[in-house]
N, CA, C and O atoms as CSV, one atom per row, in Angstrom:
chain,resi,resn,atom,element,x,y,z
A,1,UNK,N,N,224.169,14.017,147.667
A,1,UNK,CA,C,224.071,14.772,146.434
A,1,UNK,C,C,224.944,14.098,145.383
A,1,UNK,O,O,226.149,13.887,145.518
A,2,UNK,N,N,224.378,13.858,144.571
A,2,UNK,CA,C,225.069,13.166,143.273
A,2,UNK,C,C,226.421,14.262,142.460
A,2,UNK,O,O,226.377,15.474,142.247
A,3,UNK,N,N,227.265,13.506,142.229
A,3,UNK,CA,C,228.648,14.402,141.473
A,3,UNK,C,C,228.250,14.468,140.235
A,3,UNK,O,O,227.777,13.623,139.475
A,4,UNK,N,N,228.542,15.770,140.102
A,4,UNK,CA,C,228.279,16.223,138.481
A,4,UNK,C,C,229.652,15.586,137.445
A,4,UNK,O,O,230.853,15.843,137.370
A,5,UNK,N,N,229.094,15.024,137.027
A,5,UNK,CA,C,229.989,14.488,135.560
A,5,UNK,C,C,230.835,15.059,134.863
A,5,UNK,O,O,230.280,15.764,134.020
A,6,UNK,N,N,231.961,15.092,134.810
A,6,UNK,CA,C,232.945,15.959,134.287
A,6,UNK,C,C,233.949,15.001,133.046
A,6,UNK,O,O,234.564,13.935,132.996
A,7,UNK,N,N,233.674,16.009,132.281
A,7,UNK,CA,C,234.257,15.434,130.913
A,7,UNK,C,C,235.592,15.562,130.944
A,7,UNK,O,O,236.059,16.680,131.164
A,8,UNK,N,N,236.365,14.560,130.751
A,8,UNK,CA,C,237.786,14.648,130.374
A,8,UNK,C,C,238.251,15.084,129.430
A,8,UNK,O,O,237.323,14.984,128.627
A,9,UNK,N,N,239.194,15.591,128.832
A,9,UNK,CA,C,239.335,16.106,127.391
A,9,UNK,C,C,240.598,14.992,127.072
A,9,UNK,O,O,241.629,14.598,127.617
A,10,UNK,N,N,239.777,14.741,125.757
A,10,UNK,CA,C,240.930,13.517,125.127
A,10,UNK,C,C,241.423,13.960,123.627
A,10,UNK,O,O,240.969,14.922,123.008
A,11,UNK,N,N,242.182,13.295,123.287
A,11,UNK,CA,C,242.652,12.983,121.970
A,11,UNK,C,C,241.750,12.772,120.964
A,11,UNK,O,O,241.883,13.264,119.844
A,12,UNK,N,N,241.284,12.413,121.133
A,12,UNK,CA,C,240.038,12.202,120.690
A,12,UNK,C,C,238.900,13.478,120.639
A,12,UNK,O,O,237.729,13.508,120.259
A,13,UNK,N,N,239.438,14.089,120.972
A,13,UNK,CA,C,237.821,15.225,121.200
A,13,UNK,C,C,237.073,16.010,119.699
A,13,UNK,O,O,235.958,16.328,119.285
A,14,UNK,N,N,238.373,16.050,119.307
A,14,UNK,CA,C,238.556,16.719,117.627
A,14,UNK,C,C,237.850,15.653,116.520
A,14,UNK,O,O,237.406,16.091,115.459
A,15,UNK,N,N,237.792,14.354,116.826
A,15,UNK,CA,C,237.176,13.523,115.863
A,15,UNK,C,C,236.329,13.743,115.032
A,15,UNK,O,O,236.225,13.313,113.884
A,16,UNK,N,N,235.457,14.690,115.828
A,16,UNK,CA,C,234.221,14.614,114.896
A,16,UNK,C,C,234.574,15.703,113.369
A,16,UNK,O,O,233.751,15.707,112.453
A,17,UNK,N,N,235.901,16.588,113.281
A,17,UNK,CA,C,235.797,16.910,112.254
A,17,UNK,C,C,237.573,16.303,111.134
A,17,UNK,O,O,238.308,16.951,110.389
A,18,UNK,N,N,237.597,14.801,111.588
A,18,UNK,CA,C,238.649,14.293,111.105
A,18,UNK,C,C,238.217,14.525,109.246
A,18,UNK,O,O,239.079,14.928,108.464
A,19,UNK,N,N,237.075,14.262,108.881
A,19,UNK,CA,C,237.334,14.655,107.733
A,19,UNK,C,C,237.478,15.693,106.803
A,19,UNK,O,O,237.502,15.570,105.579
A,20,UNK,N,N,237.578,16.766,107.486
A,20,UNK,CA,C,238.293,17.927,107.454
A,20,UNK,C,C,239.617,17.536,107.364
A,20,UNK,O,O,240.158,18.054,106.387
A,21,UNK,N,N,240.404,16.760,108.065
A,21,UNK,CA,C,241.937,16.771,108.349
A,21,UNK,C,C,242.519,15.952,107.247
A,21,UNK,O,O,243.342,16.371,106.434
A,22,UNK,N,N,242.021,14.750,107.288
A,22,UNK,CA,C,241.781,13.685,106.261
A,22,UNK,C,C,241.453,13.716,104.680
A,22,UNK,O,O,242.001,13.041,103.808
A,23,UNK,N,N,240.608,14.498,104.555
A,23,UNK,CA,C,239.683,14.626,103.180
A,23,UNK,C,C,238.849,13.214,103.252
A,23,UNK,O,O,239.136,12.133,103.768
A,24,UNK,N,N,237.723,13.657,102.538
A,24,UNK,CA,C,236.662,13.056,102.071
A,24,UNK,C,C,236.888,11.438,102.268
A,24,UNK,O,O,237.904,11.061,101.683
A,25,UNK,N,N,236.052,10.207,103.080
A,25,UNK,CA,C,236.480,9.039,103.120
A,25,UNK,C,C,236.254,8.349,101.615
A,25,UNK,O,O,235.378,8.609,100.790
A,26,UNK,N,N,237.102,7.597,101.557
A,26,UNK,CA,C,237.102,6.824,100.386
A,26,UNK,C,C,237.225,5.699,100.308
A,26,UNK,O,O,237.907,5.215,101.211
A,27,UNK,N,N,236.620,4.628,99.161
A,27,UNK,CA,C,236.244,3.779,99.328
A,27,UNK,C,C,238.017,2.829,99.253
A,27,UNK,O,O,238.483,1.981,100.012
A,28,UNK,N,N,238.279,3.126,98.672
A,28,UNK,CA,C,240.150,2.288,98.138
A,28,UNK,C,C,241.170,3.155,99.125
A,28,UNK,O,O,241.093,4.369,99.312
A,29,UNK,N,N,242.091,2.297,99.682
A,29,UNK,CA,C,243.017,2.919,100.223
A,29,UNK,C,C,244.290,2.194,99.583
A,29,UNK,O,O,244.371,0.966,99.612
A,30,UNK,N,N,245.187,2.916,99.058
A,30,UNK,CA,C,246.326,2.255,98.177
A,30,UNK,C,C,247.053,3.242,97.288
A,30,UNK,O,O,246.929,4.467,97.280
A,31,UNK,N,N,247.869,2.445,96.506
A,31,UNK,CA,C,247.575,3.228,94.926
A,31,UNK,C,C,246.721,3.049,93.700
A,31,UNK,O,O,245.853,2.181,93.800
A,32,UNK,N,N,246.768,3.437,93.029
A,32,UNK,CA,C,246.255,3.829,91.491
A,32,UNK,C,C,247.019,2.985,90.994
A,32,UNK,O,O,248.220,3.082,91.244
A,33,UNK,N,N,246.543,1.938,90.165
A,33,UNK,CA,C,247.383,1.161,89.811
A,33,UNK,C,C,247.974,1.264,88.448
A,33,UNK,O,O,249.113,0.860,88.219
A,34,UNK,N,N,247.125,1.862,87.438
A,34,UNK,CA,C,247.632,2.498,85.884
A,34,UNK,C,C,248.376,3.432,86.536
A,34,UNK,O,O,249.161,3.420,85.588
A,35,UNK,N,N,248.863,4.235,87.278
A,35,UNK,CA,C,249.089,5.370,87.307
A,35,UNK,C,C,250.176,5.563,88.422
A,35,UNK,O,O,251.060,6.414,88.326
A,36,UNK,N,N,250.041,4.685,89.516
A,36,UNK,CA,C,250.791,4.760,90.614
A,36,UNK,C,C,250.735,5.749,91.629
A,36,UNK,O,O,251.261,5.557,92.725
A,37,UNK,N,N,250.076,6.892,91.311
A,37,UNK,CA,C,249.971,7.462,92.576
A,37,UNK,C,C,248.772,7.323,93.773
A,37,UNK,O,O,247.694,6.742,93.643
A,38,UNK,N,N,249.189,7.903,94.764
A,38,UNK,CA,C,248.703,7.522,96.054
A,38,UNK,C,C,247.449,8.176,95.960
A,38,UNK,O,O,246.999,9.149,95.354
A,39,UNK,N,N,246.922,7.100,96.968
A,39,UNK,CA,C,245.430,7.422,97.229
A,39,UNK,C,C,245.283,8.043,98.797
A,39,UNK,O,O,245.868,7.260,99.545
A,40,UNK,N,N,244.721,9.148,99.542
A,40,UNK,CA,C,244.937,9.701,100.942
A,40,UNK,C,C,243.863,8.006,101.700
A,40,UNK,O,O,243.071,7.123,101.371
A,41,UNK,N,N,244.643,8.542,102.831
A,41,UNK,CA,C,243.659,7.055,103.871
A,41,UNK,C,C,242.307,7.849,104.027
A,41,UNK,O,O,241.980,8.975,103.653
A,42,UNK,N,N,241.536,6.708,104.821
A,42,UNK,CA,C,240.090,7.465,104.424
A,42,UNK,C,C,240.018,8.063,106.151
A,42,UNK,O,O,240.739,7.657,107.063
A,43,UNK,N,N,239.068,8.993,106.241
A,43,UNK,CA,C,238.578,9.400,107.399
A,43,UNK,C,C,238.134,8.426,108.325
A,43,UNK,O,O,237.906,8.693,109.504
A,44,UNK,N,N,237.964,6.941,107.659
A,44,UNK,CA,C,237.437,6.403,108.844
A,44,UNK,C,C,238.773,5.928,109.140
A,44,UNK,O,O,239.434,6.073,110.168
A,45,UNK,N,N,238.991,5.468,108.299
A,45,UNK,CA,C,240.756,4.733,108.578
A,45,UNK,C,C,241.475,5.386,110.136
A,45,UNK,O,O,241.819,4.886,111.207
A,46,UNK,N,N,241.461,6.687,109.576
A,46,UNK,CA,C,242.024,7.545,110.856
A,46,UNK,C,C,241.508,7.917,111.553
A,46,UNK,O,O,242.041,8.772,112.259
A,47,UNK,N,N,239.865,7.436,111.857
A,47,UNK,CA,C,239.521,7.661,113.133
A,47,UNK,C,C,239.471,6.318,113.564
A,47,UNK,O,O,239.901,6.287,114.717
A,48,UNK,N,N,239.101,5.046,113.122
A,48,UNK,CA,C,238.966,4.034,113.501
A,48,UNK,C,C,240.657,3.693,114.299
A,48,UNK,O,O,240.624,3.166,115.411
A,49,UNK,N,N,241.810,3.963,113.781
A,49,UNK,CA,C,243.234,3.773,114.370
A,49,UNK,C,C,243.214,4.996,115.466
A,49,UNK,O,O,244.343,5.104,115.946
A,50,UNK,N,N,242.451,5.792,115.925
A,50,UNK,CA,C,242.953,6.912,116.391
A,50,UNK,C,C,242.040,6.392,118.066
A,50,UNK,O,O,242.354,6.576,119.242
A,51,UNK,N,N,240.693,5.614,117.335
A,51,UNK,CA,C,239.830,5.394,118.640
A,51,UNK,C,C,240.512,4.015,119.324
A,51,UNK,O,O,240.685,3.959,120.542
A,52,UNK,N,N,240.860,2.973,118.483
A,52,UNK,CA,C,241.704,2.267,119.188
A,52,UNK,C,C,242.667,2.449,120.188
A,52,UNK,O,O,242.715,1.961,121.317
A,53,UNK,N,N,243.634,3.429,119.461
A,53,UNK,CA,C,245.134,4.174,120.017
A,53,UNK,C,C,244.352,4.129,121.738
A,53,UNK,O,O,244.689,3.544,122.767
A,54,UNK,N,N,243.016,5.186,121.358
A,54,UNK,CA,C,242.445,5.867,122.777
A,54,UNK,C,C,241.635,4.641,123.610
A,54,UNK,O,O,241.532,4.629,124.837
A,55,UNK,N,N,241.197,3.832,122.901
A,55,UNK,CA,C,240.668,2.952,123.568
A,55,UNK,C,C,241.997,1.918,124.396
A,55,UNK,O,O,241.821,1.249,125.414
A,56,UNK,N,N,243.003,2.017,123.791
A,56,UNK,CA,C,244.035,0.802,124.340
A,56,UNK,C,C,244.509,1.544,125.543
A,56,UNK,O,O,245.217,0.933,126.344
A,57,UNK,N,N,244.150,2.996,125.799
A,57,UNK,CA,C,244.827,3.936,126.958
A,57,UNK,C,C,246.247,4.360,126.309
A,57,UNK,O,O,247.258,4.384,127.011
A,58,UNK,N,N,246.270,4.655,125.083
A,58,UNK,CA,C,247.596,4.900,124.570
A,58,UNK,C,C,247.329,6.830,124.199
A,58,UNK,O,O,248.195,7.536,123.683
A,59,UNK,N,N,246.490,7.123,124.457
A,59,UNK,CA,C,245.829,8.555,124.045
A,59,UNK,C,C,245.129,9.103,125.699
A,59,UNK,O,O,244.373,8.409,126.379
A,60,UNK,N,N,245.556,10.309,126.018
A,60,UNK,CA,C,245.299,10.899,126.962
A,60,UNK,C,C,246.008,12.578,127.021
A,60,UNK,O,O,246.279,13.372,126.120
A,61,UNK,N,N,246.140,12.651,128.479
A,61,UNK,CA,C,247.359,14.306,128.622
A,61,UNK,C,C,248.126,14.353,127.387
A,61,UNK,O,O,248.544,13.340,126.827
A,62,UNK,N,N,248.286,15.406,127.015
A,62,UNK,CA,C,249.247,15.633,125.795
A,62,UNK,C,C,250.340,16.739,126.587
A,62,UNK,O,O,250.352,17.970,126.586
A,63,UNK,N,N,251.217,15.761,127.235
A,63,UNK,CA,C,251.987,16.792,128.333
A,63,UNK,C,C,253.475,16.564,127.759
A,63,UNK,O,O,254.302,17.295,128.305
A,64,UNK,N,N,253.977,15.715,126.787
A,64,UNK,CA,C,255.215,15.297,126.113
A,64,UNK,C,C,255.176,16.050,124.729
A,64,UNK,O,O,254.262,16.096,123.905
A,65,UNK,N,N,256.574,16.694,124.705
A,65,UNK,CA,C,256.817,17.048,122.940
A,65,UNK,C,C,258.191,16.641,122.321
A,65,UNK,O,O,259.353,16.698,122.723
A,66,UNK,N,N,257.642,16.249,121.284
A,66,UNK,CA,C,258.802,15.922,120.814
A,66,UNK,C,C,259.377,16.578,119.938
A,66,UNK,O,O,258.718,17.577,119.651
A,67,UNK,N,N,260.353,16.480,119.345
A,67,UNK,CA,C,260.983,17.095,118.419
A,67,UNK,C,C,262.261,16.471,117.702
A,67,UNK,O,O,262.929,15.628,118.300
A,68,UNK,N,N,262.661,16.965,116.181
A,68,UNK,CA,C,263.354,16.221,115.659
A,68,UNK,C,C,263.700,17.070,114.412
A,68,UNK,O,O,263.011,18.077,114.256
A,69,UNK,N,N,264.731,16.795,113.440
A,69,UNK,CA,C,264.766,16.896,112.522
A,69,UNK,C,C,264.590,16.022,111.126
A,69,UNK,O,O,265.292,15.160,110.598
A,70,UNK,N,N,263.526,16.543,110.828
A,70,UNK,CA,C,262.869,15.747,109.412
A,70,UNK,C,C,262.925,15.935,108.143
A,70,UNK,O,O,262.337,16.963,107.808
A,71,UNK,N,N,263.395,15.356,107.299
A,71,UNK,CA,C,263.316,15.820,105.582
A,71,UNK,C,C,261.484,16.560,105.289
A,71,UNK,O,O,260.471,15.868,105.189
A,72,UNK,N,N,261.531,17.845,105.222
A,72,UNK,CA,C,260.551,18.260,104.885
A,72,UNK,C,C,259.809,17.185,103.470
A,72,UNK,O,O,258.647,16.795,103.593
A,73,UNK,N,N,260.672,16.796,102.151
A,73,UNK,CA,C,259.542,15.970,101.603
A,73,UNK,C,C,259.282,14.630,101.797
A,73,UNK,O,O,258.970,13.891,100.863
A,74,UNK,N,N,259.419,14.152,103.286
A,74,UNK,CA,C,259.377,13.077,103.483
A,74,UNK,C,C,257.816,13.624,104.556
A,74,UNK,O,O,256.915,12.785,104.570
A,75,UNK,N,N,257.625,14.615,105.173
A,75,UNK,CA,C,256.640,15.103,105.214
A,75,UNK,C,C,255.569,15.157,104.729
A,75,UNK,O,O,254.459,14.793,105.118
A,76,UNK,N,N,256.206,16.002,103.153
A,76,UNK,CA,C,254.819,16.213,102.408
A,76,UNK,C,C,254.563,14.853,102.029
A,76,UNK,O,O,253.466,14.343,102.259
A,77,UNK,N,N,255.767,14.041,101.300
A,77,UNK,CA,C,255.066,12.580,100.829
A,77,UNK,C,C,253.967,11.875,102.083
A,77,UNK,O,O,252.959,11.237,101.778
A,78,UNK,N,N,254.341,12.105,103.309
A,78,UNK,CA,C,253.418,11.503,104.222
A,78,UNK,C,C,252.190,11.884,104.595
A,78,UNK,O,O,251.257,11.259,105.098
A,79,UNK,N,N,252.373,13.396,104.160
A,79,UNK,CA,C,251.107,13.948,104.130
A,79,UNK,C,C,250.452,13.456,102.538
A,79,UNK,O,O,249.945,12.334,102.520
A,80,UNK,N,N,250.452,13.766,102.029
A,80,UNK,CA,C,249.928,12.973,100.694
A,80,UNK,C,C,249.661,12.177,100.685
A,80,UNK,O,O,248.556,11.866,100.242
A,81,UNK,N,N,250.539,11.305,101.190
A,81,UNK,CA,C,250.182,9.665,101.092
A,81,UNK,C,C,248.755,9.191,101.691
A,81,UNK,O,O,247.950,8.377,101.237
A,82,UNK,N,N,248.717,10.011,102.912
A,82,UNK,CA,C,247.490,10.117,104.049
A,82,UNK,C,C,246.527,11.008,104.037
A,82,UNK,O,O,245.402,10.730,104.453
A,83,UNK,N,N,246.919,12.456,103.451
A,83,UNK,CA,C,245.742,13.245,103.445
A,83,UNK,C,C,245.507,13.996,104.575
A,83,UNK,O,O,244.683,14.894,104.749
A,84,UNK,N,N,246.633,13.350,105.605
A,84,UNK,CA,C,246.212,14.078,107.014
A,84,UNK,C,C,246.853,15.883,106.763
A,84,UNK,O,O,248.041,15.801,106.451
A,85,UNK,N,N,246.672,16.463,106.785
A,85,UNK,CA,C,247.345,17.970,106.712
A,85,UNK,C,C,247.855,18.638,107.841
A,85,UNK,O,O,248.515,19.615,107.486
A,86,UNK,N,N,247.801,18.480,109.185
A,86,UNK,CA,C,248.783,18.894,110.456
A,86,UNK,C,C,249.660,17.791,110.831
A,86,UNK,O,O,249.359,16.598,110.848
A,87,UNK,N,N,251.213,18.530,111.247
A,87,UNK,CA,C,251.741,17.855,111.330
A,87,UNK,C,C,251.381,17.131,112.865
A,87,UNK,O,O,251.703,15.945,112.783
A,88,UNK,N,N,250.941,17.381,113.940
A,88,UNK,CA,C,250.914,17.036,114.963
A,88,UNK,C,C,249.721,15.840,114.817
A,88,UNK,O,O,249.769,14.983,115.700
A,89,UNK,N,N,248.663,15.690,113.804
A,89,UNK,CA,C,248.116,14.725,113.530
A,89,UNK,C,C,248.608,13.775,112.877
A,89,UNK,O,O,248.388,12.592,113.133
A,90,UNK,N,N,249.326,14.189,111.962
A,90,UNK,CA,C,250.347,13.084,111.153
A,90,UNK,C,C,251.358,12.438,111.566
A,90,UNK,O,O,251.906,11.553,110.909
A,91,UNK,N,N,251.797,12.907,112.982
A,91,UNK,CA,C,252.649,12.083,114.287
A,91,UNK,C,C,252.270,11.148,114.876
A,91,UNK,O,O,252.740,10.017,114.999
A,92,UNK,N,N,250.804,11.933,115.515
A,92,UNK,CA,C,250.558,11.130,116.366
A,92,UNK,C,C,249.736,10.039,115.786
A,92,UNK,O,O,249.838,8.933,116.317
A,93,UNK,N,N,248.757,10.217,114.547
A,93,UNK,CA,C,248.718,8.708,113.442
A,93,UNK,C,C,249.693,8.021,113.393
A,93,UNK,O,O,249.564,6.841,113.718
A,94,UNK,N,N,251.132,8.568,112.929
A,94,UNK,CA,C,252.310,7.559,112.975
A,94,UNK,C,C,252.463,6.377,114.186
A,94,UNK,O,O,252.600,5.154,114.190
A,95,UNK,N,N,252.342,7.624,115.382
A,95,UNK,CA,C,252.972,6.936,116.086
A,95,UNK,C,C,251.734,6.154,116.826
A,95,UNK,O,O,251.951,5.594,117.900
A,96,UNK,N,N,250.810,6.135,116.402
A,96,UNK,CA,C,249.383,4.856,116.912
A,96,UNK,C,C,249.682,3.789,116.203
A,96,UNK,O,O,249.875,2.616,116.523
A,97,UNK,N,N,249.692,4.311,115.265
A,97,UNK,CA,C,249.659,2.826,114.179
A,97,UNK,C,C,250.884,1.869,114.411
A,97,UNK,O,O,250.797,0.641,114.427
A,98,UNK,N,N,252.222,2.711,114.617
A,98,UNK,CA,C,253.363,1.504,115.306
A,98,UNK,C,C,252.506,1.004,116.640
A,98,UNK,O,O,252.148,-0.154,116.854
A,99,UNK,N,N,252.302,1.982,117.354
A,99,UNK,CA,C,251.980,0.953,119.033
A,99,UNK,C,C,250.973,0.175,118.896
A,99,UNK,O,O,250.672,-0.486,119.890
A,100,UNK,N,N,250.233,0.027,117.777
A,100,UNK,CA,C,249.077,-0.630,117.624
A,100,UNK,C,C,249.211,-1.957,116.761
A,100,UNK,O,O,248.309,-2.719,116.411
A,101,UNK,N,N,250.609,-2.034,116.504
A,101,UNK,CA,C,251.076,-3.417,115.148
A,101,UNK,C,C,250.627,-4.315,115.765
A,101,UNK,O,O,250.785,-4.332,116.986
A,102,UNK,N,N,250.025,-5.196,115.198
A,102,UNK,CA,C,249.920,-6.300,116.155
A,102,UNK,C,C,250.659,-7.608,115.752
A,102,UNK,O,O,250.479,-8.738,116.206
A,103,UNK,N,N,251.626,-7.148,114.690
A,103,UNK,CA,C,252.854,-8.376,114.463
A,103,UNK,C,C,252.084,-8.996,113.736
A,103,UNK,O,O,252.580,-10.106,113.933
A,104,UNK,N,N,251.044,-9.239,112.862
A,104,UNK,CA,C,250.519,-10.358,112.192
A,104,UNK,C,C,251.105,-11.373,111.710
A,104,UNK,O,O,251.068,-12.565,112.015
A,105,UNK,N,N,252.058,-10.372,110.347
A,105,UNK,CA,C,253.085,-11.683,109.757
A,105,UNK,C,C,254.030,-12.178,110.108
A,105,UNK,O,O,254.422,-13.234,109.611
A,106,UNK,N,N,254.798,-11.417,111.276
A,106,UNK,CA,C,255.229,-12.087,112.258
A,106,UNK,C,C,255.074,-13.704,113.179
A,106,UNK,O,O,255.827,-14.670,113.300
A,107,UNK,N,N,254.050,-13.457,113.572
A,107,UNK,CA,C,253.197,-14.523,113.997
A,107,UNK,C,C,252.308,-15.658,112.925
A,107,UNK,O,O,251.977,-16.832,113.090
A,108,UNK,N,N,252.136,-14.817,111.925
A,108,UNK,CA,C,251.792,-15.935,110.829
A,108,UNK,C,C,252.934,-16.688,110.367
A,108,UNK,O,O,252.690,-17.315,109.336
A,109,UNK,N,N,253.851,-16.790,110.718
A,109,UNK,CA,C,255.120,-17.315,110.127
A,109,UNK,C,C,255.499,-18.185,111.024
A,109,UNK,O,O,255.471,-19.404,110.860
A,110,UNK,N,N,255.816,-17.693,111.866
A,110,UNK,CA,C,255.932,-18.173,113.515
A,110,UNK,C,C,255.267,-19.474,113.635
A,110,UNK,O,O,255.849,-20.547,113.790
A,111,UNK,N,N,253.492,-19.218,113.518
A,111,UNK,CA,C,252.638,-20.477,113.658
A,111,UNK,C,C,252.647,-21.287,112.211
A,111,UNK,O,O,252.075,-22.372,112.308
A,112,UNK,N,N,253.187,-20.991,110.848
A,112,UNK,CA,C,253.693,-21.989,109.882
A,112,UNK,C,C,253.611,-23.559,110.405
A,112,UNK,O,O,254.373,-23.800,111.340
A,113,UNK,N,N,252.798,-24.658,109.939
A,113,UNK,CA,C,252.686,-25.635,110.297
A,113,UNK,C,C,252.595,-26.243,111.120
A,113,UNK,O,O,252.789,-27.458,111.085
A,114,UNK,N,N,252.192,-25.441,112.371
A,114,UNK,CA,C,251.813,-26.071,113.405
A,114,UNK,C,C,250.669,-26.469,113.765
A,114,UNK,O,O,250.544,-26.820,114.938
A,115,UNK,N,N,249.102,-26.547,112.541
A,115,UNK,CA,C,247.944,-26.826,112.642
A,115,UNK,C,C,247.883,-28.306,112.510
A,115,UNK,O,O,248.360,-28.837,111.507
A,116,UNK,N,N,247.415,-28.899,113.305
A,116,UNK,CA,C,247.537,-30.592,113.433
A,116,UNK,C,C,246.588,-31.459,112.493
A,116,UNK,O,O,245.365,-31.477,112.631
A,117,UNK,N,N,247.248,-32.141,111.568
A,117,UNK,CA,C,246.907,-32.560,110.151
A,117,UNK,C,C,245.382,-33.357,110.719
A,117,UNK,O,O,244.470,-33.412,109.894
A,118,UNK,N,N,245.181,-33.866,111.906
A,118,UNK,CA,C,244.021,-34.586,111.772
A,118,UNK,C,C,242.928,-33.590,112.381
A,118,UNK,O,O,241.967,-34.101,112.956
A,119,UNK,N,N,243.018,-32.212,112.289
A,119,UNK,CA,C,241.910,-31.442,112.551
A,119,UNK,C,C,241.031,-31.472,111.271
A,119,UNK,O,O,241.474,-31.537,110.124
A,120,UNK,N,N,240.137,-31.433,111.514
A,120,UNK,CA,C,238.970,-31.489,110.835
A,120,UNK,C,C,238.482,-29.945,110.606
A,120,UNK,O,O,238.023,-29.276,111.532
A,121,UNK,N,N,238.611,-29.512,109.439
A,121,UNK,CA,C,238.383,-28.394,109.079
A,121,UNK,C,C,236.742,-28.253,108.610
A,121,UNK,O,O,236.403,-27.071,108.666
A,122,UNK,N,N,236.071,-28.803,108.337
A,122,UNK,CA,C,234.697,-29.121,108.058
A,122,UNK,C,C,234.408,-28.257,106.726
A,122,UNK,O,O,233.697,-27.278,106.499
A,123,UNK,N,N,235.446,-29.210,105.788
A,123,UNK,CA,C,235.015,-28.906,104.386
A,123,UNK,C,C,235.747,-30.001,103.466
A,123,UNK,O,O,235.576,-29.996,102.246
């Protein structure tokens, strides 16, 4: 007899109404540049970092809590900045997007001149 399929419940399960959490995706993520203020990240932004997080196995049991003391407008600025509106989403975005750095300029610096002058770039 074949095993019936049993769904895991992930981090992920809520996705489908991230733009609810998020607001509306948008095409610019940044600031306003006459103006300077912030633009929220887009819905895909934060699901696309959120499916990674879950795809790298960094998203599963939610059996850890943390806690801390935080400047409430360092909050709201982060909520603003992002658009995300719970704080437990606006954590755990935080804390994907660090485990997910992948050091770029780090490593772009790092490899600084080490491309070997007689490669042939084909241009």
């Amino acid at each position: 007899m074949a095993k019936a399929a049993t769904k895991k419940p992930t981090a992920s399960a809520g996705m489908a109404d991230m733009a609810s959490k998020v607001g509306e995706p948008l095409s610019k993520v940044g600031r306003v540049k006459k103006t300077g203020t912030s633009v929220p990240i887009s819905a895909t932004r934060f699901e696309a970092v959120m499916r990674a997080a879950e795809l790298s196995g960094l998203l599963g049991e939610k059996s850890t809590r943390i806690g801390g003391r935080i400047s409430p407008v360092l909050i709201d600025k982060a909520k603003k900045q992002t658009g995300i509106k719970t704080d437990t989403d606006l954590i755990e975005f935080a804390l994907a997007s660090v485990a997910l750095d992948d050091n770029f300029a780090k490593t772009f610096r790092k490899t600084r001149r080490t491309v070997d002058p007689s490669l042939k770039l084909g241009f």
